[in-house]
Steps between C-alpha positions, in 0.01 A plus 500: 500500500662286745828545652724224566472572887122389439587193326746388786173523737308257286488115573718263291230338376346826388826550339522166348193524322550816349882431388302147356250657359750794329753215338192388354416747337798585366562137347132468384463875397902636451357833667688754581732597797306790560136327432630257754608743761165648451337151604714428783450826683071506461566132665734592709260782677210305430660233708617794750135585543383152535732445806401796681164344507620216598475282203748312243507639125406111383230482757312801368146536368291701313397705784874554622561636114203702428600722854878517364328636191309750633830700655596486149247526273738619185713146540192275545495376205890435393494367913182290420684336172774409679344331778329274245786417375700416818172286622515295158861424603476403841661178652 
């Protein structure tokens, strides 16, 4: 899970786009709080990971996912699902 001490280390933009991504689900799905709590956090520390290796979370690629996978191989595929989704609704 990610604190909100990790999320204050993240870039706005990273930030942005998982708050944008979030309200959109919400209007398009009406999910829940906790459903979206659960997708902001795996973003939030995916996005975490990506910028200790220097990258952006909108700027990553297959590659970049499959390694954040492979630290956690139970969440791959809820992590994998939601990427998907937040690449079908990027600007």
């Amino acid at each position: 899970m990610t604190s909100s001490a990790d999320r204050e280390t993240l870039p706005e933009e990273a930030l942005r786009v998982i708050e944008q991504f979030t309200d959109a689900l919400w209007m398009e799905r009406g999910l829940s709080r906790n459903t979206l709590t659960a997708y902001r956090n795996d973003l939030c520390g995916l996005a975490g990971w990506l910028q200790k290796q220097g990258k952006m979370l909108i700027e990553a690629q297959r590659q970049d996912l499959l390694a954040y996978c492979r630290m956690d191989t139970l969440g791959m595929v809820r992590i994998l699902d939601k990427l998907r989704e937040v690449s079908r609704n990027a600007p």
